[in-house]
Residue frames as qw, qx, qy, qz and C-alpha x, y, z in Angstrom:
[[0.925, 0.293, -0.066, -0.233, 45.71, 26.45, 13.27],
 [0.115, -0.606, 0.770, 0.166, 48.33, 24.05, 13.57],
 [0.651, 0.238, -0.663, -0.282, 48.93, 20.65, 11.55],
 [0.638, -0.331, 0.662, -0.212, 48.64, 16.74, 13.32],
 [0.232, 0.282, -0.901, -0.234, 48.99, 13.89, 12.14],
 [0.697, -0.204, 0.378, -0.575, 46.58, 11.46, 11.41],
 [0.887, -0.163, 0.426, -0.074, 46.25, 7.71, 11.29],
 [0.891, 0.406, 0.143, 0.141, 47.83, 7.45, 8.19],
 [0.691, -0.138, 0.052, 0.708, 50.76, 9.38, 8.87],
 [0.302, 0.638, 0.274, 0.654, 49.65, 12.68, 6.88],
 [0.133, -0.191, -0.311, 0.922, 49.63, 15.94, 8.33],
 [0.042, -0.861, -0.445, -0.242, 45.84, 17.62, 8.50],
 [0.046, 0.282, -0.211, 0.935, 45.60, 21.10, 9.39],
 [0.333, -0.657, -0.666, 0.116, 43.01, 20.95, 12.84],
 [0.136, -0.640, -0.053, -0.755, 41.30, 24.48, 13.89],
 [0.179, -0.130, -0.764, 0.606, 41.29, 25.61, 17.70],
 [0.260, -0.650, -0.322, -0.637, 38.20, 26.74, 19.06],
 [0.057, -0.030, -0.530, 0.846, 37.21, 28.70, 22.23],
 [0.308, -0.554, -0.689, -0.352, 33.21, 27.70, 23.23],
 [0.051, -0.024, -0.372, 0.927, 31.29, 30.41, 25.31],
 [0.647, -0.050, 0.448, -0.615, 28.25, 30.14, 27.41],
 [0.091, -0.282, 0.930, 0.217, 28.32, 26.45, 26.15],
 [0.734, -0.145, 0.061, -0.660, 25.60, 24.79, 27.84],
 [0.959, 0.017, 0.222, -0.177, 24.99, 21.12, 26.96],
 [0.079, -0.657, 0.436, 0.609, 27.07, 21.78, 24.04],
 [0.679, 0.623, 0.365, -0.128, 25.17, 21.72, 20.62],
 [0.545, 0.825, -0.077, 0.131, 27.39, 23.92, 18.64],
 [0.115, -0.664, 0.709, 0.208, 30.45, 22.67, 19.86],
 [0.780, 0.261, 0.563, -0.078, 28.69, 18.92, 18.82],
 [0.571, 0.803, 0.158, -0.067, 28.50, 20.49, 15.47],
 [0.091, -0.902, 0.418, 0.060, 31.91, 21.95, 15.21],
 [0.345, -0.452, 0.820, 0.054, 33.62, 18.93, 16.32],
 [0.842, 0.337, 0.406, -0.112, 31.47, 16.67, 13.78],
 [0.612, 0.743, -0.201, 0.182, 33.88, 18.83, 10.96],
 [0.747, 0.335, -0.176, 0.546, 36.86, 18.28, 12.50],
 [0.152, -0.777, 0.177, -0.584, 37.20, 21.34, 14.78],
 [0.688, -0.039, -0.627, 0.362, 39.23, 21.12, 18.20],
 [0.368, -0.835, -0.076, -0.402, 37.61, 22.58, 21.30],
 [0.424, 0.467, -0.479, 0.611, 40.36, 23.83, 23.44],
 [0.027, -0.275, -0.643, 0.714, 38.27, 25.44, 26.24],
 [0.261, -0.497, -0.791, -0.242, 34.67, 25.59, 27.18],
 [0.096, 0.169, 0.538, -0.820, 32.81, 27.73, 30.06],
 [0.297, -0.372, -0.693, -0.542, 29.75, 27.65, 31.30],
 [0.110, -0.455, 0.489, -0.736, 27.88, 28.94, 34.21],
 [0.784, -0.157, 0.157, -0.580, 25.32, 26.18, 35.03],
 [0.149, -0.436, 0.888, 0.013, 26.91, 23.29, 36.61],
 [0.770, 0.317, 0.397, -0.385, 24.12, 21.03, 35.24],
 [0.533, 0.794, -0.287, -0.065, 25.35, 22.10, 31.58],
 [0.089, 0.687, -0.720, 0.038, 28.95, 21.45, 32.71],
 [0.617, -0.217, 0.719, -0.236, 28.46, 17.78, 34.30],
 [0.772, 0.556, 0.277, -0.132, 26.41, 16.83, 30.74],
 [0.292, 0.933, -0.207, -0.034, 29.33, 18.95, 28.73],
 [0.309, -0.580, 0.747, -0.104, 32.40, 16.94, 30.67],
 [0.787, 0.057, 0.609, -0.077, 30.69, 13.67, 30.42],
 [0.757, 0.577, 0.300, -0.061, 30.34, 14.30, 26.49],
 [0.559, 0.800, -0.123, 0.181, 33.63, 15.85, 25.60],
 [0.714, 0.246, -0.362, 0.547, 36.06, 16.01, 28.10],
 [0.479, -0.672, -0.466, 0.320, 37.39, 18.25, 30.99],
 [0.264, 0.238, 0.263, 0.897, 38.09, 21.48, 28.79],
 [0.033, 0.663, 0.343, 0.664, 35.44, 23.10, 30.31],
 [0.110, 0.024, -0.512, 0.852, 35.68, 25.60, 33.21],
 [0.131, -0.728, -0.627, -0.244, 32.35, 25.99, 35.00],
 [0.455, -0.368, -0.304, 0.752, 32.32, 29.58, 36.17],
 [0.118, 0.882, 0.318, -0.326, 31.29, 32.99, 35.93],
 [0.551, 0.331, 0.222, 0.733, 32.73, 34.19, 32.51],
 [0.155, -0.906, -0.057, -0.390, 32.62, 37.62, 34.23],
 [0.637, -0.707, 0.300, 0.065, 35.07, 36.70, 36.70],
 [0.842, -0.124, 0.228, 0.474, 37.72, 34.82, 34.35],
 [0.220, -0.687, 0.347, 0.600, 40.47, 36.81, 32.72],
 [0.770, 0.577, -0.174, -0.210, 40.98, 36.96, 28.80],
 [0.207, 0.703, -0.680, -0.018, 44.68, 35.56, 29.67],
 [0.572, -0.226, 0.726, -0.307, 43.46, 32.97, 31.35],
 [0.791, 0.415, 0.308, -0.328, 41.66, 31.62, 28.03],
 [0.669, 0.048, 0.582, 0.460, 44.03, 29.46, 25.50],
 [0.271, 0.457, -0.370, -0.762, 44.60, 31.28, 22.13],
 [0.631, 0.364, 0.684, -0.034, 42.36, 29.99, 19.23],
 [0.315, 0.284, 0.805, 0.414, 41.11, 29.91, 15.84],
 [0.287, -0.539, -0.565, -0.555, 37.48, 30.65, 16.56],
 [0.216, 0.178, 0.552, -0.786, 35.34, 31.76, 19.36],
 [0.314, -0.492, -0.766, -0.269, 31.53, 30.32, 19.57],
 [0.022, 0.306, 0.780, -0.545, 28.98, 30.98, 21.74],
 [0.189, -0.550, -0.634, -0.510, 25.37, 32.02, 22.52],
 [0.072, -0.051, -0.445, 0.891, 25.75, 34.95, 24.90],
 [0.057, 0.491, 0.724, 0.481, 22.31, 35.49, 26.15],
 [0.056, -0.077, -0.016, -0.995, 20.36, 39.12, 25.76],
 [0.068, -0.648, -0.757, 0.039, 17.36, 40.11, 27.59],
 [0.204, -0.504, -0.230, 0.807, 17.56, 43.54, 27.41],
 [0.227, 0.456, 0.600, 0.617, 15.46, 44.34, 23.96],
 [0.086, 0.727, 0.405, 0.547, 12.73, 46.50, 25.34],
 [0.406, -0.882, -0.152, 0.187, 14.31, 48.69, 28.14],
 [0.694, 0.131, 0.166, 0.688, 17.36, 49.28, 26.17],
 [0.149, -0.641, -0.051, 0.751, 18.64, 52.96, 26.93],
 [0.535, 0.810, 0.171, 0.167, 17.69, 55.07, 23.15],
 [0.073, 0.980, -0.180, 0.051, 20.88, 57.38, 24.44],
 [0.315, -0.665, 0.667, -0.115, 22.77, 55.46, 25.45],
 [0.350, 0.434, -0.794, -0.244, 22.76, 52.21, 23.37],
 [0.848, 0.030, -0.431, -0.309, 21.88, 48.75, 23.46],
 [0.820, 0.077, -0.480, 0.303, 24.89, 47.38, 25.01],
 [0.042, -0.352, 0.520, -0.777, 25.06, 49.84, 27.63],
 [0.779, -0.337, -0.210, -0.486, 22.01, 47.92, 28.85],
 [0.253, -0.473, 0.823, -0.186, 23.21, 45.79, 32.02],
 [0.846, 0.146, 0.459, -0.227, 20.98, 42.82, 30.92],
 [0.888, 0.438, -0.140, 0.006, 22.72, 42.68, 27.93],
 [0.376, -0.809, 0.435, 0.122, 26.05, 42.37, 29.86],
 [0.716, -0.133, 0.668, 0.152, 26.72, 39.14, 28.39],
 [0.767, 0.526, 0.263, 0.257, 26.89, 39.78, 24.99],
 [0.166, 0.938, -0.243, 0.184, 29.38, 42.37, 26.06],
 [0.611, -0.576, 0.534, 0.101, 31.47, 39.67, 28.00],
 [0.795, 0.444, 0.402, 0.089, 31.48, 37.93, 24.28],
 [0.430, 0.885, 0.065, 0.164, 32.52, 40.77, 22.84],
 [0.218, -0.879, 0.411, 0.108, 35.15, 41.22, 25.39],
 [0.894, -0.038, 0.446, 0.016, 36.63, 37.96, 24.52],
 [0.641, 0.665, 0.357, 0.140, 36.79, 38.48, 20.85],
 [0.180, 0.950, -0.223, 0.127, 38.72, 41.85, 21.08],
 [0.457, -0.731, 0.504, -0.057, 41.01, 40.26, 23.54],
 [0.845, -0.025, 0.493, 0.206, 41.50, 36.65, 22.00],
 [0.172, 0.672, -0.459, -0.555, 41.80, 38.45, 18.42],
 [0.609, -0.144, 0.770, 0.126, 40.57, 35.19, 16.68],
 [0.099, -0.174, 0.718, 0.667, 40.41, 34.45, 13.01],
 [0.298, -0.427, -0.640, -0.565, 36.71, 33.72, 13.36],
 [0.147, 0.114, 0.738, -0.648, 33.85, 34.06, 15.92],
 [0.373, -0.274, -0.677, -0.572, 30.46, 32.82, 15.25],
 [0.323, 0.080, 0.486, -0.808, 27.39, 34.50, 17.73],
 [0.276, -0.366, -0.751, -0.476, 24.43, 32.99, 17.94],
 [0.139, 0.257, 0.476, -0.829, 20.81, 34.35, 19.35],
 [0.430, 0.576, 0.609, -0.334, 17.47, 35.30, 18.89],
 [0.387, 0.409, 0.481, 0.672, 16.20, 36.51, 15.60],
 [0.024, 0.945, 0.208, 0.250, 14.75, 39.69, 17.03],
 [0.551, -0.569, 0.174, 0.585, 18.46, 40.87, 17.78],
 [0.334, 0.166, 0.402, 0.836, 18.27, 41.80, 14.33],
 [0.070, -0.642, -0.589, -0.485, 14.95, 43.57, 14.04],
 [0.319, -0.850, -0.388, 0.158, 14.68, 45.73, 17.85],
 [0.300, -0.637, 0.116, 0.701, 15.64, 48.96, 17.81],
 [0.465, 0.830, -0.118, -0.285, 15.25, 49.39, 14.04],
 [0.878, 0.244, -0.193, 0.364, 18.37, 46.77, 13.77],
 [0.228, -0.878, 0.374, -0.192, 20.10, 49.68, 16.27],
 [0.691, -0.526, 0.442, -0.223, 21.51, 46.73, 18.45],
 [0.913, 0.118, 0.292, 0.257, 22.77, 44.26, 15.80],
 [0.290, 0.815, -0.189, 0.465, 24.96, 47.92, 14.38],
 [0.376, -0.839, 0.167, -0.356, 26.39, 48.08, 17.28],
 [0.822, -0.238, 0.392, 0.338, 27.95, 44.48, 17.69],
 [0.807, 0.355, 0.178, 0.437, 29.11, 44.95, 14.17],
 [0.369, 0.749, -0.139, 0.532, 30.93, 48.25, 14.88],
 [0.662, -0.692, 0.285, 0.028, 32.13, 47.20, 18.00],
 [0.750, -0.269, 0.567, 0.208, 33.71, 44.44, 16.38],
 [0.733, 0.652, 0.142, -0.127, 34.11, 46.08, 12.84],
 [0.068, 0.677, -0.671, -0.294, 37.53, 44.81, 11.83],
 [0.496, 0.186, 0.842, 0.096, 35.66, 41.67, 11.00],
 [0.334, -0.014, -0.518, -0.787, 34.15, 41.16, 7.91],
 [0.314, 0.086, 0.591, -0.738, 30.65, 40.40, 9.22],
 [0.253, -0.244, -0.849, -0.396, 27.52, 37.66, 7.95],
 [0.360, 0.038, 0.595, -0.718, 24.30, 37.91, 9.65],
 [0.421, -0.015, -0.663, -0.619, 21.46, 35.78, 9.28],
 [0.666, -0.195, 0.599, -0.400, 18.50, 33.79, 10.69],
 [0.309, 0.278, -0.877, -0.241, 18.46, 30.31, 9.89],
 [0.772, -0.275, 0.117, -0.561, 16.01, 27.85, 10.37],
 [0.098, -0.459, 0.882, 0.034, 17.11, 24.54, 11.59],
 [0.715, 0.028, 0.693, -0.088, 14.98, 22.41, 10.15],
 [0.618, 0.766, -0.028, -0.174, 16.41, 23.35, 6.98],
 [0.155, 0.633, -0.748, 0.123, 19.88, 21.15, 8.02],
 [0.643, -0.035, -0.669, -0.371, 17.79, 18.37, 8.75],
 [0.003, 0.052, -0.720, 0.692, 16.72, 19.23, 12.27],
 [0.141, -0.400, -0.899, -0.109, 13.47, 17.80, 12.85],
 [0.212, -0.760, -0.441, 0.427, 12.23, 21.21, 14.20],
 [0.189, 0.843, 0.267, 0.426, 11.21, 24.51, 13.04],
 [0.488, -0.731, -0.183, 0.440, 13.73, 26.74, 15.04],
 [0.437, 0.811, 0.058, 0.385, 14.80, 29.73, 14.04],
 [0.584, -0.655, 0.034, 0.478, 18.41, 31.62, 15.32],
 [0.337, 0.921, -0.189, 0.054, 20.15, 34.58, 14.42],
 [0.884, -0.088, 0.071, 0.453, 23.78, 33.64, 13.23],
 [0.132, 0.958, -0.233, -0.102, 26.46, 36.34, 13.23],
 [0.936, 0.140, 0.100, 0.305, 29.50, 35.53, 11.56],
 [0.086, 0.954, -0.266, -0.110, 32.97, 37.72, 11.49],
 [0.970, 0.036, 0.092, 0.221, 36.07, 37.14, 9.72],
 [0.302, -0.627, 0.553, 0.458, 40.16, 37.94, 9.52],
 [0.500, -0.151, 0.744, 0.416, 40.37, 35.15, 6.60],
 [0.121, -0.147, -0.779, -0.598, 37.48, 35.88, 4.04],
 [0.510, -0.077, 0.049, -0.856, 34.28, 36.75, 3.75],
 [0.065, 0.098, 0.984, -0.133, 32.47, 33.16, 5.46],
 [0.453, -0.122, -0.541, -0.698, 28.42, 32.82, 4.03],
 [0.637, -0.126, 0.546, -0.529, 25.81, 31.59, 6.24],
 [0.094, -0.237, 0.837, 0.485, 25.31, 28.50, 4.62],
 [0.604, 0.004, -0.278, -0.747, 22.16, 27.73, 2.32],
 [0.774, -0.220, 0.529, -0.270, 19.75, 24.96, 3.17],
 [0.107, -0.442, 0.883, 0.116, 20.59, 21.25, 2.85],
 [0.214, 0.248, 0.909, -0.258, 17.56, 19.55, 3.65],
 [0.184, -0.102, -0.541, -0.814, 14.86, 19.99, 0.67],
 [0.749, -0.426, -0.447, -0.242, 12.21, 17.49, 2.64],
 [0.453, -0.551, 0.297, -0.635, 11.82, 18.30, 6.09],
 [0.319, 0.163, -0.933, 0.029, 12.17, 15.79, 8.72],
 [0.644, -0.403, -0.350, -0.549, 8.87, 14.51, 10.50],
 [0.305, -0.464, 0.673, -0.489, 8.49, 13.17, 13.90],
 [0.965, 0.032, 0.212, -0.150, 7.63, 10.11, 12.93],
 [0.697, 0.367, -0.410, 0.459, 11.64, 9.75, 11.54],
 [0.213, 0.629, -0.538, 0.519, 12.87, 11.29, 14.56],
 [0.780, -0.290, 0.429, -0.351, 11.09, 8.96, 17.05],
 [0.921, 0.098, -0.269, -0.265, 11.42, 6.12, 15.10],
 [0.780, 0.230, -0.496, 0.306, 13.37, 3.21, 16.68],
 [0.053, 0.472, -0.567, 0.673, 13.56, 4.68, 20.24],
 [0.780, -0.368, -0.505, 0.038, 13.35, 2.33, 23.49],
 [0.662, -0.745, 0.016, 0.084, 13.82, 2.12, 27.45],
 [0.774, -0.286, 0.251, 0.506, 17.67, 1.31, 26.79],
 [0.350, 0.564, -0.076, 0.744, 18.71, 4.54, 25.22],
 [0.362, -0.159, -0.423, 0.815, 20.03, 6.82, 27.56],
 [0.145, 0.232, 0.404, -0.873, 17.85, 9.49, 29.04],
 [0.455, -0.203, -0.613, -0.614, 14.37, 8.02, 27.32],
 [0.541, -0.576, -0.611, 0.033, 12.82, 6.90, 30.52],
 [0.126, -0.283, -0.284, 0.907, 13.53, 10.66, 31.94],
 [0.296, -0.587, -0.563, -0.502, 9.89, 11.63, 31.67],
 [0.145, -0.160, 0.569, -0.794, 8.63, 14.21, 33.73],
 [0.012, -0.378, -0.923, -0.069, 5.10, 12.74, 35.36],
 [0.214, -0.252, -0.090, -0.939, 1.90, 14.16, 35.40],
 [0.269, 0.026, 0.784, -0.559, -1.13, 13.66, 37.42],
 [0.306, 0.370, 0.800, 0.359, -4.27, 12.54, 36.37],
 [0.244, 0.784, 0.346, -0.454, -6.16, 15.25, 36.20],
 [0.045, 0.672, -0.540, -0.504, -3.24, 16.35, 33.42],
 [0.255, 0.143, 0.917, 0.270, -3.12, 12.97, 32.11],
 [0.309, 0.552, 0.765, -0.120, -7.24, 13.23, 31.21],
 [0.248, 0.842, 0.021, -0.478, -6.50, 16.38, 29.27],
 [0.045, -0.319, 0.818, 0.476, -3.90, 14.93, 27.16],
 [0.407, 0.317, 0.848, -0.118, -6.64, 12.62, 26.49],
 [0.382, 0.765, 0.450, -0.257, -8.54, 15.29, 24.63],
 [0.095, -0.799, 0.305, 0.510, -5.96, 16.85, 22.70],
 [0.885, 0.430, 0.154, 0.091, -5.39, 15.46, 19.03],
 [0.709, 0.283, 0.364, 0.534, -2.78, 15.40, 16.95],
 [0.398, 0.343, 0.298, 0.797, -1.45, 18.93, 16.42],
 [0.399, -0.770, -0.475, -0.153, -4.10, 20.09, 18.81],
 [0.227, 0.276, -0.527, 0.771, -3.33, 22.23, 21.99],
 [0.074, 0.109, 0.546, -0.827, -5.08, 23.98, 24.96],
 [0.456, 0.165, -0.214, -0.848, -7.99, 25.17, 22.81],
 [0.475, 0.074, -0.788, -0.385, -9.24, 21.40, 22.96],
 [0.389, -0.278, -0.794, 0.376, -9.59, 20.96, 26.50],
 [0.101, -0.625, -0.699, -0.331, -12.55, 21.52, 27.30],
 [0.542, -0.624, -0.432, 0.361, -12.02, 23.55, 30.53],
 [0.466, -0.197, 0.215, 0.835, -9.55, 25.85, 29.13],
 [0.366, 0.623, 0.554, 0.412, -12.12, 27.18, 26.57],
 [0.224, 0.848, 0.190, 0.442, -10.96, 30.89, 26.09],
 [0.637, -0.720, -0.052, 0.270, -8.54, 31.04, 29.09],
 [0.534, -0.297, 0.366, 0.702, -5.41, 31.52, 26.64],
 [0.261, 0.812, -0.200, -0.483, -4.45, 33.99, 23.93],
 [0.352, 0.605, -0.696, 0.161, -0.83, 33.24, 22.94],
 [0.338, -0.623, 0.698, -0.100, 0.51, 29.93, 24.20],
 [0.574, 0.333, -0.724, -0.188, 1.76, 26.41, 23.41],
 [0.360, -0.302, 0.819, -0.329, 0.78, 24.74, 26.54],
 [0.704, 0.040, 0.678, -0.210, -0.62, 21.05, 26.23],
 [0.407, 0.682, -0.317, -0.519, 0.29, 21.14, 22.84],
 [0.814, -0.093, 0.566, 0.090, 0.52, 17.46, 20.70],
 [0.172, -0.547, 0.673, 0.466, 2.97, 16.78, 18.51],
 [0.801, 0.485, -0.002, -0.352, 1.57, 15.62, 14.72],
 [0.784, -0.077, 0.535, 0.306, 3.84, 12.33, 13.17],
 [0.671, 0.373, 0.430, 0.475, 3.93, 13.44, 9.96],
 [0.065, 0.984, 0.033, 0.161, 5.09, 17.21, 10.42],
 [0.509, 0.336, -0.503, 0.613, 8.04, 18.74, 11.32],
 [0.463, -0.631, -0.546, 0.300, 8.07, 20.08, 14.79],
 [0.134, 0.901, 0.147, 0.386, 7.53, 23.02, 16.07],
 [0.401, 0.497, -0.409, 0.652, 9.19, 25.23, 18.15],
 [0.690, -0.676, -0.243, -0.094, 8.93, 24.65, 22.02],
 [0.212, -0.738, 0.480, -0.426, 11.10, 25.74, 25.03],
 [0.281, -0.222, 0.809, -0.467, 10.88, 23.48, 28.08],
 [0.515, -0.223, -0.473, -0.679, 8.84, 20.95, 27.09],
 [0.373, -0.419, -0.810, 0.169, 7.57, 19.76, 30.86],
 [0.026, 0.389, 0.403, -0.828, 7.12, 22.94, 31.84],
 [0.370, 0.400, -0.165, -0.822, 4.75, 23.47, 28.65],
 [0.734, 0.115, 0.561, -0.366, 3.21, 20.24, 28.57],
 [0.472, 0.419, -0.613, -0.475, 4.37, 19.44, 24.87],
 [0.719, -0.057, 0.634, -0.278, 2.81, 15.96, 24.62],
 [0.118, -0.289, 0.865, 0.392, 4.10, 12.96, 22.63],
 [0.332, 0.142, -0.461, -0.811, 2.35, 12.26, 19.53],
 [0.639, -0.082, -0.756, -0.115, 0.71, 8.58, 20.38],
 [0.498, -0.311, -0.780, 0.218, 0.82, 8.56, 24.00],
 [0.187, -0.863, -0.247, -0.399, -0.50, 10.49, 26.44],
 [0.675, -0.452, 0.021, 0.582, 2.62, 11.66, 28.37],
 [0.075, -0.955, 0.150, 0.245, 5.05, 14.42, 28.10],
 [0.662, 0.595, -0.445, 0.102, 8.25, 14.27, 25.60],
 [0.879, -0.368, -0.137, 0.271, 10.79, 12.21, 27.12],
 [0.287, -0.731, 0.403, 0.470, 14.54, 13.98, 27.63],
 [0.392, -0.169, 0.769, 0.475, 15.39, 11.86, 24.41],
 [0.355, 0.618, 0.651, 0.261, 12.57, 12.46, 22.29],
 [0.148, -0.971, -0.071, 0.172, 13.29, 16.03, 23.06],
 [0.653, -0.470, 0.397, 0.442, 16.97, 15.28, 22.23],
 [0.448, 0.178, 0.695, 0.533, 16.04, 13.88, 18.88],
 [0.369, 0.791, 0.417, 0.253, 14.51, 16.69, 17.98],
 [0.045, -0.930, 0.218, 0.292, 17.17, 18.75, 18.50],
 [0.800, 0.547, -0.244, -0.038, 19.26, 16.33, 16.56],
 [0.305, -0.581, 0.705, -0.268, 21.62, 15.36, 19.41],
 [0.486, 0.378, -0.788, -0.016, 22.77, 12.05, 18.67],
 [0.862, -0.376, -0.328, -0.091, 21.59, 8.52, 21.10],
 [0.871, -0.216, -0.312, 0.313, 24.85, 8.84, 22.86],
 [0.125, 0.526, -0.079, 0.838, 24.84, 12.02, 23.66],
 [0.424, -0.515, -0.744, -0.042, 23.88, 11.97, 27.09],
 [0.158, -0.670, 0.043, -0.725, 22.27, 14.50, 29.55],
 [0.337, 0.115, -0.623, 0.697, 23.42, 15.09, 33.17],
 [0.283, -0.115, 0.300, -0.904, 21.94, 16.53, 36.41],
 [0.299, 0.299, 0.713, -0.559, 18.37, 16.57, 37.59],
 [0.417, 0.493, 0.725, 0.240, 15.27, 15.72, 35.60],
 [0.117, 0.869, 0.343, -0.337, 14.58, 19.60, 35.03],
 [0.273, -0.686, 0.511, 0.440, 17.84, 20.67, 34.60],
 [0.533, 0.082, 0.769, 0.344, 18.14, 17.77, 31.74],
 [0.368, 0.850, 0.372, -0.055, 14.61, 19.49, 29.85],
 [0.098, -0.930, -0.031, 0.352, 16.41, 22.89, 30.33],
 [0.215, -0.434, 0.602, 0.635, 19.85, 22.37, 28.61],
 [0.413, 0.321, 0.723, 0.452, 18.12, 20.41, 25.36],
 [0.232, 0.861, 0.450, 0.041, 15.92, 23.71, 25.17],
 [0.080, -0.885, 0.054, 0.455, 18.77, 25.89, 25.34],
 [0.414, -0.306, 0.634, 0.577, 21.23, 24.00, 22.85],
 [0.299, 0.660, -0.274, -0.633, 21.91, 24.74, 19.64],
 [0.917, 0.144, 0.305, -0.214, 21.12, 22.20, 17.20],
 [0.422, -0.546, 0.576, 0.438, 24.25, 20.47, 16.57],
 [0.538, 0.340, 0.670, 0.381, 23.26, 19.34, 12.88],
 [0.349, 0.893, 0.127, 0.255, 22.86, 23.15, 11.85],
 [0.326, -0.875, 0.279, 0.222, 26.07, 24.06, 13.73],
 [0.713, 0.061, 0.584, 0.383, 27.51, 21.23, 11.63],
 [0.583, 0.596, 0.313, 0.455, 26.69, 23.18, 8.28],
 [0.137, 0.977, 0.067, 0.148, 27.77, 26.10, 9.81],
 [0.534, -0.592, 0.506, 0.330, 31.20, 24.72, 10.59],
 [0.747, 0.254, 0.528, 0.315, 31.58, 23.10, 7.47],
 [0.348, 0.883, 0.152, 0.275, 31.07, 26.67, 5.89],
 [0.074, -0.934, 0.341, -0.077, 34.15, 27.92, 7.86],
 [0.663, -0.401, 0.543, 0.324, 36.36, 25.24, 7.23],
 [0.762, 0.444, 0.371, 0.292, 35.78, 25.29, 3.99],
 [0.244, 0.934, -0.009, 0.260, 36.99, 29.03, 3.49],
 [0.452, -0.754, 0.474, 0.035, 40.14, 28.24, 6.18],
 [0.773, -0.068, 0.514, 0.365, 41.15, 25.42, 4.55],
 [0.327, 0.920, 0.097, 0.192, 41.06, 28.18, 1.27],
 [0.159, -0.957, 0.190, -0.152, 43.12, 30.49, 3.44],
 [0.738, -0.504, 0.423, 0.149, 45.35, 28.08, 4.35],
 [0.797, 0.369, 0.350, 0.325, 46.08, 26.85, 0.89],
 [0.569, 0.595, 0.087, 0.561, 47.07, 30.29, 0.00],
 [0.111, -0.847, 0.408, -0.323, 49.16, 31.09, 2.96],
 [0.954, -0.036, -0.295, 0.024, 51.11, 28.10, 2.63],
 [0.476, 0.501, -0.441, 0.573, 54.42, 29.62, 3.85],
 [0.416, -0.554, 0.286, -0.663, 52.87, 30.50, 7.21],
 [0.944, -0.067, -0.097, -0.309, 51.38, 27.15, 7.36],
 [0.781, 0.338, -0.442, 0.282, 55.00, 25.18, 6.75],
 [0.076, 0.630, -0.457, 0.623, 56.46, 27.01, 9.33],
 [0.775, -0.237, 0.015, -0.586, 53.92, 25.68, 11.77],
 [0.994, -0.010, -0.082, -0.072, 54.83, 22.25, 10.93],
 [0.383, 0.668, -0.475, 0.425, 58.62, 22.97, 11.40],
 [0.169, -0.467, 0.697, -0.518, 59.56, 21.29, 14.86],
 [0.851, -0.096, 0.272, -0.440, 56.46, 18.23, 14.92],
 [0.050, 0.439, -0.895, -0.065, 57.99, 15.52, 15.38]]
C-alpha cells in the first residue's frame, strides 16, 4: 500500500493488486470501481486478454501461469482470482484433493499466495468446493494457507444488484483483520426488464448475436415467457436436466445460464438468442465495457466473469478493514510517504 496524490493535492492511500486467471476481467472491474490498483493480470486465453487490454491497460501477461515465475510477478496488496477446479469427483480419498492434477490450478493460486505473501487474497469458485468431499477440499486450501485468517462463503449475486441469480463460493484470507463476506445490498432484485431497458444497435457488442436457423427460430416461437425445452413440441420427454431453449421472463430476475448460444437462452420479446450485451447486462458489466475476439469467444468470457457489481461489495469490504489497518499503523504508513515528491 503506498500513498498518491490526488487531484486535490491530498495524499490517498491506493492498494496493489495481483489478478489471476483473469479472464474478461469482472472482479478486477469490481476492485477497481473502489479504488484498487491492478498491477498485473494473467490469463491464458488470448480472447480474455485482447477484451482485458482493451478495457484496462497492458498489465496483463497472456500466458501459462504454470510457466511464469513467482519473481517475475510485482509485489502486492492482494491477490484475486478464479483458479478453475474440475477435479471434485475423482479426487484421490488418500491422497487429497489437491493432489488431484485437474485441480492443478488452484494449486498454481496457492503457489502464488505463499510466494507473493500478500496482505489479502480473495478465491473465488464454485459453491460445491465447499460441500465435496464432506468440505475435505475447502480444509485443505485453508490449511495450506492457514496463516490467514480465513472467510468462506457463497454469495449470490443478485443480491448486489446483479440482475442474475448466480451463486459463487468466496474465500477470503487475511494478515490485517478478520475481512466478512459482505451482507446483501440489494433488498428488490433486479428484473430483466431494468437490465434490458434502453439498449440499441449503437452500444458496443449488441448486434453480436449468434444466428439461428429456422428450424430453431420456429421453436423459439413456441416457447413462452419463462418456458424452456418442455414446450417444444418435438422435444416432449427428450430432456431430464437442462436449460436449453430456455426464455427469459421481464419481470424476474434471471437465472443462471453458462454460454448462452450454445444453450439457446432466448431473449424475452424476440425470438433470437441473447445478444453479447444483453448477456453483459446481466452480468452487470457496464455499456463500455467492451468484448474482444470472435463471436464465441465473446459468449464464453461474459459466462466465465465474475460479476463486477458483487466484486465491487466485496472490495469495498476489504478496503474498508485496510483503510482500519492503516489508520492504526500509521507510523508504517508515514514512512511510505517519506521520499514522494
Amino acid at each position: 500500500m503506498k500513498y498518491q496524490k490526488n487531484k486535490k493535492g491530498d495524499y490517498n492511500l491506493t492498494y496493489n493488486v495481483v489478478s489471476l486467471f483473469s479472464g474478461a476481467g469482472g472482479m478486477d472491474l469490481g476492485f477497481v470501481n473502489q479504488g484498487f490498483k491492478i498491477v498485473w493480470a494473467n490469463d491464458f486465453n488470448k480472447s480474455a486478454c485482447e477484451t482485458y487490454k482493451n478495457n484496462f491497460g497492458d498489465h496483463i501477461v497472456c500466458g501459462d501461469i504454470t510457466q511464469i515465475k513467482s519473481e517475475d510477478i510485482p509485489d502486492c496488496d492482494i491477490v484475486i482470482g478464479g483458479s478453475p477446479c474440475q477435479g471434485f469427483s475423482v479426487a484421490n480419498r488418500q491422497t487429497g484433493f489437491l493432489d488431484n492434477p485437474k485441480n492443478f490450478l488452484v494449486k498454481e493460486f496457492i503457489r502464488v499466495v505463499k510466494d507473493k505473501k500478500p496482505k489479502v487474497f480473495v478465491l473465488e469458485n464454485v459453491p460445491q468446493i465447499i460441500t465435496v468431499g464432506n468440505g475435505k477440499f475447502i480444509k485443505e486450501i485453508i490449511n495450506t494457507l492457514n496463516e490467514y485468517n480465513i472467510s468462506v462463503k457463497v454469495l449470490n449475486a443478485a443480491d448486489y444488484g446483479v440482475p442474475q441469480k448466480r451463486k459463487r463460493c468466496i474465500v477470503i484470507g487475511s494478515l490485517v483483520g478478520k475481512i466478512n463476506l459482505p451482507e446483501p445490498t440489494q433488498l428488490n432484485y433486479i428484473t430483466i426488464e431494468q437490465a434490458l431497458q434502453g439498449l440499441h444497435n449503437e452500444i458496443p457488442n449488441q448486434k453480436d448475436i449468434a444466428n439461428s436457423s429456422e428450424t430453431v427460430r420456429n421453436r423459439f416461437k413456441q416457447v413462452p415467457q419463462g418456458g424452456n425445452w418442455k414446450n417444444i413440441k418435438e422435444f416432449e420427454g427428450k430432456y431430464k436436466h437442462s436449460i436449453l431453449y430456455r426464455r427469459l421472463s421481464l419481470d424476474e430476475v434471471c437465472f443462471t445460464f453458462p454460454h448462452a448460444a450454445k444453450n439457446l437462452i432466448i431473449h424475452p420479446t424476440e425470438d433470437r438468442i441473447l445478444s453479447v450485451r444483453e448477456c453483459a447486462r446481466i452480468l452487470s458489466f457496464p455499456d463500455n465495457f467492451v468484448f474482444h475476439g470472435g463471436l464465441n469467444d465473446k459468449y464464453q468470457q461474459v459466462a466465465n466473469a465474475v460479476p463486477p457489481l458483487m466484486a465491487e461489495a466485496i472490495a469495498k469490504e476489504i478496503k474498508n478493514v485496510f483503510n482500519e489497518y492503516s489508520t492504526k499503523n500509521q507510523v508504517n504508513t508515514k514512512i511510505e510517504l517519506v521520499g514522494i515528491k
